[in-house]
C-alpha positions as CSV (number, residue, x, y, z in Angstrom):
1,X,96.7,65.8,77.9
2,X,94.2,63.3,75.7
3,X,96.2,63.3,72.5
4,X,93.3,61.7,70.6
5,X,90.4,63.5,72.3
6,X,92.4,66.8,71.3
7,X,93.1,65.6,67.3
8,X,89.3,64.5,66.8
9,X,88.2,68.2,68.5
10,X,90.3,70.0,66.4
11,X,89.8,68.2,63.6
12,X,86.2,68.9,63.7
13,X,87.0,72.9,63.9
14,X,89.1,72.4,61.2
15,X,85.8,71.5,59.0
16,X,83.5,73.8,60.5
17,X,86.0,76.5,59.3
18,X,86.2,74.9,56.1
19,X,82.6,74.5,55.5
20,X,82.1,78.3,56.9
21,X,84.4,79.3,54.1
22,X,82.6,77.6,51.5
23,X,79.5,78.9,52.7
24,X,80.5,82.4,51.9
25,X,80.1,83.4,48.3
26,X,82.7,85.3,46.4
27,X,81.6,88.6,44.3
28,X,83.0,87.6,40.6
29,X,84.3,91.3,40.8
30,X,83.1,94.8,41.9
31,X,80.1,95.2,39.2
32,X,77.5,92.1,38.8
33,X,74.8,92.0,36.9
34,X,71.3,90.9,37.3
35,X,70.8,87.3,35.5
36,X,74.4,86.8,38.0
37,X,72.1,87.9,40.8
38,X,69.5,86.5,40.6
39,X,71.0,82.8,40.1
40,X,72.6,83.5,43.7
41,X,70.4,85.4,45.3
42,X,70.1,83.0,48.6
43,X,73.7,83.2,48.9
44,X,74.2,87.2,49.1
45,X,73.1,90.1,51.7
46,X,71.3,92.7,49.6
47,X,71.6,96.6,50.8
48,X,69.2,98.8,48.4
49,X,69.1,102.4,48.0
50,X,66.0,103.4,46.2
51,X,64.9,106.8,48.2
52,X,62.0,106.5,50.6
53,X,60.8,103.9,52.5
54,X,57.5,104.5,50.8
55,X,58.9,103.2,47.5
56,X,60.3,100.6,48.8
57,X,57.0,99.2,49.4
58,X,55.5,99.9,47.1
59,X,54.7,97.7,43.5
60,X,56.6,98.5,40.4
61,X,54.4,99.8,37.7
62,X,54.0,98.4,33.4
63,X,53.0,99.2,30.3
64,X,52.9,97.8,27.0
65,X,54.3,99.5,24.4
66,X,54.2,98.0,20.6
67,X,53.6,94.4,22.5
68,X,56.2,94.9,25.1
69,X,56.3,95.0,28.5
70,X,58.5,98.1,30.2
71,X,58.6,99.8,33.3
72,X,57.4,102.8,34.0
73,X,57.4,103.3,37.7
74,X,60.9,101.5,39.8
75,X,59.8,101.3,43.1
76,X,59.8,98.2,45.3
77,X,62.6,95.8,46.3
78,X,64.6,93.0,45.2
79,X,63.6,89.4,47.1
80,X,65.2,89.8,50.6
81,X,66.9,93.3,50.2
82,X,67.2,95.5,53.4
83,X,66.6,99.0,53.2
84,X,69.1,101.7,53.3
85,X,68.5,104.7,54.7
86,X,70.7,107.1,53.0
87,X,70.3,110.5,55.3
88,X,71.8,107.9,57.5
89,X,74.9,106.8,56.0
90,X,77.0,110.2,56.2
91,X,76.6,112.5,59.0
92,X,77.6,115.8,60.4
93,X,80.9,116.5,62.7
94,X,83.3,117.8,64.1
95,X,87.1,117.8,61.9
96,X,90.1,119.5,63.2
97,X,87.6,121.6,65.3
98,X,84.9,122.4,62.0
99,X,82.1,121.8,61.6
100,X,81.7,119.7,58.1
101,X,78.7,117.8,56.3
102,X,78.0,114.4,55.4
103,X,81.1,112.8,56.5
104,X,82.3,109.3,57.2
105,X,80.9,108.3,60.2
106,X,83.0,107.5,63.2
107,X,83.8,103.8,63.2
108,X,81.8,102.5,66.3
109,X,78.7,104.5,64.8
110,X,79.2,102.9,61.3
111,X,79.4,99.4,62.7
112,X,76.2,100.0,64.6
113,X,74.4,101.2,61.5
114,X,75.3,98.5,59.2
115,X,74.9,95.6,62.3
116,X,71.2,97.3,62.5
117,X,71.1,96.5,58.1
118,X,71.5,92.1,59.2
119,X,75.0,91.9,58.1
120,X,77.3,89.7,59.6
121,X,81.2,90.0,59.1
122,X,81.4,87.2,56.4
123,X,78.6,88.3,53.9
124,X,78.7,88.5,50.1
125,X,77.5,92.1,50.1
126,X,75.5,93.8,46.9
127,X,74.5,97.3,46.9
128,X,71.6,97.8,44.8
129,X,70.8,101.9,43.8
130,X,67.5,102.7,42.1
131,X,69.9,102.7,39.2
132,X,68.1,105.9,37.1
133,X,70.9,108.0,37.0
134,X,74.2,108.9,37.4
135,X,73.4,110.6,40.8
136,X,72.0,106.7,42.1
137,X,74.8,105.5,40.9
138,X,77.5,107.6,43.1
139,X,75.2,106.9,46.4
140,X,76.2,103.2,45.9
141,X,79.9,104.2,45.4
142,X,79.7,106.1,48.5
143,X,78.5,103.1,50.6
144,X,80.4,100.7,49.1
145,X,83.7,103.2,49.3
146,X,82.7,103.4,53.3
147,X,82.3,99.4,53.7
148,X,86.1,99.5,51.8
149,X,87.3,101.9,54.0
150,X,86.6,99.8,57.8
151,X,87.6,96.7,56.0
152,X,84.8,95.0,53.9
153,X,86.0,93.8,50.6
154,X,83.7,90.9,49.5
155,X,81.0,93.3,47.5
156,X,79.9,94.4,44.3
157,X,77.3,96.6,42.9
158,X,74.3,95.6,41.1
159,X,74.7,97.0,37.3
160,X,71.7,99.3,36.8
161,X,70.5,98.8,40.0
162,X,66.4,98.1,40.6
163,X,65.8,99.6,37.7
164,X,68.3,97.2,35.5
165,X,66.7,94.5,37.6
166,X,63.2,95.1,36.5
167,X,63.8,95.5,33.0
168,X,65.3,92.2,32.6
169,X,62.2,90.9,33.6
170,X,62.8,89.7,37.4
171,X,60.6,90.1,40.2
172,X,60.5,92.4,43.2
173,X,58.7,92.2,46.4
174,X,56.5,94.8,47.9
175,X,54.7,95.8,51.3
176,X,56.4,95.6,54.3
177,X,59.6,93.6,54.8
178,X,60.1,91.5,57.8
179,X,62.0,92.0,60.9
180,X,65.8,92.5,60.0
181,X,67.7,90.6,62.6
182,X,70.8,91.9,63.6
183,X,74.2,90.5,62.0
184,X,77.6,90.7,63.5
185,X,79.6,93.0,61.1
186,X,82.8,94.8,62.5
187,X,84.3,97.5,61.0
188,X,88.1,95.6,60.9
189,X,90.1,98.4,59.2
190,X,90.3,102.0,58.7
191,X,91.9,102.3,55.7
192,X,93.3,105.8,55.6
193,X,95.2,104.8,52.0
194,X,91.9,105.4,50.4
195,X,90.5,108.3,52.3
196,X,92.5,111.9,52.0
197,X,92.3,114.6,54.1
198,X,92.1,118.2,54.1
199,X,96.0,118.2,54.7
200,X,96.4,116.2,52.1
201,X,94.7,117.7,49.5
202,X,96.2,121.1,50.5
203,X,99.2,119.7,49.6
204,X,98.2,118.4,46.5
205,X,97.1,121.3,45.5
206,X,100.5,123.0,46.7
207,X,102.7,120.6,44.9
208,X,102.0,121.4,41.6
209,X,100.8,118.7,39.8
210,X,102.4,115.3,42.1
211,X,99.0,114.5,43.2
212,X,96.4,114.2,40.4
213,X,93.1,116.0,41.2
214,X,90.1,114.6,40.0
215,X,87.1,117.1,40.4
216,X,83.8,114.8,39.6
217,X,81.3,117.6,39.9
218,X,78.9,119.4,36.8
219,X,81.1,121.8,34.5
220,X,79.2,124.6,35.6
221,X,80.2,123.7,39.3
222,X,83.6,123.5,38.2
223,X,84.2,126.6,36.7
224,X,82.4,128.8,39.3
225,X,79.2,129.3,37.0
226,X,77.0,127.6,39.5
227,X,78.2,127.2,43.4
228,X,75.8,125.1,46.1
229,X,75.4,126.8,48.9
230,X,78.8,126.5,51.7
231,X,80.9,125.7,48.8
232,X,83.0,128.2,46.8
233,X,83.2,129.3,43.5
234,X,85.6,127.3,41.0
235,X,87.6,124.1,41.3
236,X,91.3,123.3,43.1
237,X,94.4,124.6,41.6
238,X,95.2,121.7,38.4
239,X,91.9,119.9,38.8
240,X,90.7,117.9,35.9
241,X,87.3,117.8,35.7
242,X,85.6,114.5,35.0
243,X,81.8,114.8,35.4
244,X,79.5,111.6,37.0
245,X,77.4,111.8,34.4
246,X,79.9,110.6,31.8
247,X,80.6,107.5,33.9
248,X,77.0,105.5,33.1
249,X,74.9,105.2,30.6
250,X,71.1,105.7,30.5
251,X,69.6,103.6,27.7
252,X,66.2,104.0,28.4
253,X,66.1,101.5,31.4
254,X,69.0,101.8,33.6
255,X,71.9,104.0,34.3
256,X,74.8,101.2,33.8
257,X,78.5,101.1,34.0
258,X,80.4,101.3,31.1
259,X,83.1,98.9,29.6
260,X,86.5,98.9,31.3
261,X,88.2,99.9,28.1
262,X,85.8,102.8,27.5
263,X,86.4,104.2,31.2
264,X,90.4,103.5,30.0
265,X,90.0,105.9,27.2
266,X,88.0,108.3,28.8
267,X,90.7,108.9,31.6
268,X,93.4,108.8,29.1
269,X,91.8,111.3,26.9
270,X,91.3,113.7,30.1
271,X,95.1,113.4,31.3
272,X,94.8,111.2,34.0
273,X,97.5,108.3,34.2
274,X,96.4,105.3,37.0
275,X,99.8,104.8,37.9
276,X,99.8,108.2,39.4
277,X,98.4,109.1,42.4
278,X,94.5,110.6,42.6
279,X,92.2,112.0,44.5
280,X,88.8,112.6,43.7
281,X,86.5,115.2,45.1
282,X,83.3,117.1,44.6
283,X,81.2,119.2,46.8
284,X,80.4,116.7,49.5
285,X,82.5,113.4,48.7
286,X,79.1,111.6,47.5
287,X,80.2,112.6,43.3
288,X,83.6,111.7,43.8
289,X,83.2,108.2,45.0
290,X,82.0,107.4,41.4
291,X,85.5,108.3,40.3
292,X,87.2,106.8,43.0
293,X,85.3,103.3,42.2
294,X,85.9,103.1,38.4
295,X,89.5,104.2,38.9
296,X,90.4,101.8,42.5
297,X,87.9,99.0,42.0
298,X,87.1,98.7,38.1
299,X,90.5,99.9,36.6
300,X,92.7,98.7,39.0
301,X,94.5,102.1,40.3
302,X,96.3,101.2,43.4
303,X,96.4,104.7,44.7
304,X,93.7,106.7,44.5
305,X,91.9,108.3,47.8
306,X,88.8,110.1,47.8
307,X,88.9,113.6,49.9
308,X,85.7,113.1,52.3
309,X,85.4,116.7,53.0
310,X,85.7,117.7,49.5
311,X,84.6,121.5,48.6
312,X,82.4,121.4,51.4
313,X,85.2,121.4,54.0
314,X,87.6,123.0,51.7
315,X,85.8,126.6,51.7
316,X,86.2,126.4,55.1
317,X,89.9,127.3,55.0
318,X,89.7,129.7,52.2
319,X,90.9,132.9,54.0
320,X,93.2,130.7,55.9
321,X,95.8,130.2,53.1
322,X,93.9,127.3,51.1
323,X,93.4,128.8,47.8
324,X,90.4,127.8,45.0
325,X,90.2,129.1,41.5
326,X,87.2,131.7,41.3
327,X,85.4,132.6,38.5
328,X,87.8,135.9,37.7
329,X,90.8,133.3,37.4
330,X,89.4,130.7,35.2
331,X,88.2,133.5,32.5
């Protein structure tokens, strides 16, 4: 063997590897906002979920009101974001040999799909909703939860999403984006510690209390007032019910996150303790990723899994020995 002809080759891959790395931005955390954004924008892969496709290429609209400048329509993009199509990022199959809605997509599928978005395996990813309401907010929890779940950890969500971003004056693009090019992105995990199935939450819901349930739908939904259609009336055995719509903020511009102490107090105030395990669910597992990313990624909760199926597959067992609380019980 050449010794010196194999140091000066490996040496070289040695800085390729190191200048790769330093290439690759790291999110300051799982929330940025835009002014952050914007200064790195060249240096992050931007997925937006803003509805139709027709929005996103179309021009935001202003007014001015007493001498300032607001929004009144959010439509377009930010500079270089890709657009998400979201009946595409859940999808209908087969579970222990149900048929259940807008899960998780197998793993081979969801690589293709985000591949088909340009992302390559060592992108700074940032999630962009239209950032409206608290409804926008939790379909950017759901993607990022799915990107966390086969293995993608570098990515944050953009505070207030398109909206935030036009209100603090920044500029978006319009008309039709270029051709995406494909990126290399493989799904490297499947991280079943944050995902819970229906035999799990069956025995949460049999145990009493060990497992924390975290039901993140309207109060209405909860107590069996109001049931979407497949679902059944009323909420798990011991749920606590901790509505999306107390986890933003709408101040006129944006839905936007919270501070980490208020989401602190809020929990505590509803009985949940973070050192305890959770799961969240809702009706379809979109809700209760908003509650699964404010306790996992914001707060810190190491175990905390969000039930996929949620009430969705749940009815299906009702009959089978899986018990709900119906309206008769909770009055």
């Amino acid at each position: 063997m050449d010794i010196k002809r194999f140091f000066v080759v490996s040496s070289g891959a040695v800085a390729l590897v190191i200048a790769q790395g330093a290439w690759a931005l790291d999110v300051p955390g799982p929330v940025v906002d835009p002014q952050w954004l914007n200064d790195n924008l060249d240096e992050v892969t931007i997925l937006q979920i803003t509805g139709s496709e027709k929005a996103f290429t179309m021009e935001p609209k202003y007014e001015t009101v007493k001498g300032e400048k607001i929004v009144s329509v959010v439509a377009g993009r930010l500079p270089g974001a890709r657009f998400v199509e979201w009946g595409k990022v859940r999808v209908d199959r087969m579970e222990n040999g149900k048929k259940v809605g807008k899960l998780i997509p197998e793993k081979a599928d969801f690589e293709t799909f985000v591949q088909k978005l340009g992302v390559d395996a060592d992108d700074a990813v940032i999630i962009v909703p239209l950032g409206l309401s608290d409804s926008d907010f939790t379909n950017a929890t759901r993607l990022y939860w799915q990107l966390k779940y086969f293995g993608h950890d570098n990515m944050a969500l953009l505070d207030g999403g398109l909206a935030n971003w036009l209100a603090a004056g920044f500029d978006a693009e319009s008309g039709e984006p270029g051709k995406i090019e494909a990126g290399n992105w493989k799904a490297t995990a499947q991280r079943d510690e944050i995902l819970a199935t229906y035999a799990e939450v069956r025995a949460a819901v049999d145990s009493d209390g060990d497992v924390q349930l975290i039901d993140s739908r309207p109060p209405n939904q909860y107590l069996g007032v109001f049931s979407k259609s497949k679902t059944v009336p009323g909420h798990l055995k011991g749920a606590i019910n901790l509505p999306t719509e107390v986890l933003v903020r709408a101040d006129g511009a944006a839905a936007t996150f919270l501070p980490e102490a208020s989401y602190r107090s809020i929990l505590e105030f509803k009985g949940v303790d973070l050192d305890e395990p959770i799961i969240t669910y809702c009706n379809s597992g979109n809700l209760a990723s908003g509650a699964w990313f404010v306790a996992h990624e914001i707060l810190g909760a190491d175990d905390v899994q969000l039930y996929d199926g949620s009430m969705s597959e749940y009815g299906l067992y009702v009959g089978e020995g899986a018990s709900s609380v119906n309206p008769a019980q909770i009055y």
